[in-house]
C-alpha positions in Angstrom: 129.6 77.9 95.9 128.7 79.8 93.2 125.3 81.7 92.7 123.1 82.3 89.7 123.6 85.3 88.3 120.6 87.4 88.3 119.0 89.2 85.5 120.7 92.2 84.8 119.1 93.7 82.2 115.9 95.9 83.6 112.5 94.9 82.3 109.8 97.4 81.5 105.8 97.5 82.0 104.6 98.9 78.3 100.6 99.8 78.4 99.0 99.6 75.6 95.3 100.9 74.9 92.4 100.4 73.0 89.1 101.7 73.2 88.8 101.5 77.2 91.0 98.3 77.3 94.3 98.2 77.9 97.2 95.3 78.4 100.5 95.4 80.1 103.2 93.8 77.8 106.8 93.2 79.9 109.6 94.3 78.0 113.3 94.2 77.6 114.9 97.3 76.0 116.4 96.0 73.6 112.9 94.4 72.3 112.1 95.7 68.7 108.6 96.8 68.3 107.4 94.6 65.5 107.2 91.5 69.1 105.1 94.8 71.1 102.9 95.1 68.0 102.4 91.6 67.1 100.9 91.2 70.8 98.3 93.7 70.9 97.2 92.7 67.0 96.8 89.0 68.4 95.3 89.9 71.9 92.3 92.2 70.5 92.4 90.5 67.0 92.3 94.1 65.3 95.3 95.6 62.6 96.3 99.0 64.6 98.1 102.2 64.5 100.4 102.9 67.3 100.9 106.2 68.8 103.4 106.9 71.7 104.1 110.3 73.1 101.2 111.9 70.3 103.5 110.4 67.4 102.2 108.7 64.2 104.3 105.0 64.2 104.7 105.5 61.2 107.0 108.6 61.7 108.7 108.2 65.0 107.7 103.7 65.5 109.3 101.8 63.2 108.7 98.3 63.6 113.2 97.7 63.9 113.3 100.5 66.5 114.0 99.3 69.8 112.2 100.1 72.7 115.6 101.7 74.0 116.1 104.2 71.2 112.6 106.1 72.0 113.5 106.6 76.0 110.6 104.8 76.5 110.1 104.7 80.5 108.3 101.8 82.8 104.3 102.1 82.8 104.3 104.4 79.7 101.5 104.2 77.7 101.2 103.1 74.0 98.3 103.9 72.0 96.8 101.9 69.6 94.2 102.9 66.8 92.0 101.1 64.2 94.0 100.9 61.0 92.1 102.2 58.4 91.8 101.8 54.7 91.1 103.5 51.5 89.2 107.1 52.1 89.7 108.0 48.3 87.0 109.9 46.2 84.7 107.5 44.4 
C-alpha cells in the first residue's frame, strides 16, 4: 500500500492592496512575479505599480524574480499603485 505523496513545497498567502481593497493570491516560492502581477491587473482591470517592503518594483520587483529571492513571508502585503503616464512640461 503506498500513499500519495503530499505536497511538499509550502504555499504562501500574498496580499495585495489597492485603494481599500485587497486580494489574497496563494503562492508557491518559486512563482515569478510577472503570474502575481498579471492577477491583480486582471482582478481590478487597472496597469499598477507594485511596492513591497516601501520598494519601487521597478528597483527591487522584477517581473523574473521569484517570490523566494525577496524573503517574502506568508500574509505579507504587496502594494499596488495606479501606473502613471507622461508628467512632462508642455
Amino acid at each position: 500500500m503506498s500513499q500519495e505523496p503530499e505536497d511538499v513545497k509550502p504555499k504562501l498567502n500574498l496580499r495585495l492592496t489597492y485603494d481599500g481593497s485587497e486580494i489574497t493570491v496563494k503562492v508557491k516560492p518559486n512563482t515569478k512575479f510577472a503570474k502575481i502581477f498579471q492577477a491583480a491587473e486582471v482582478s481590478w482591470t487597472r496597469t499598477f505599480k507594485f511596492v513591497y517592503d516601501g520598494t519601487r518594483s521597478t528597483k527591487r520587483i522584477r517581473l523574473q524574480r521569484i517570490v523566494f529571492s525577496l524573503n517574502i513571508e506568508d500574509m505579507d502585503q504587496i502594494d499596488c499603485f495606479l501606473e502613471q503616464l507622461g508628467g512632462g512640461l508642455l
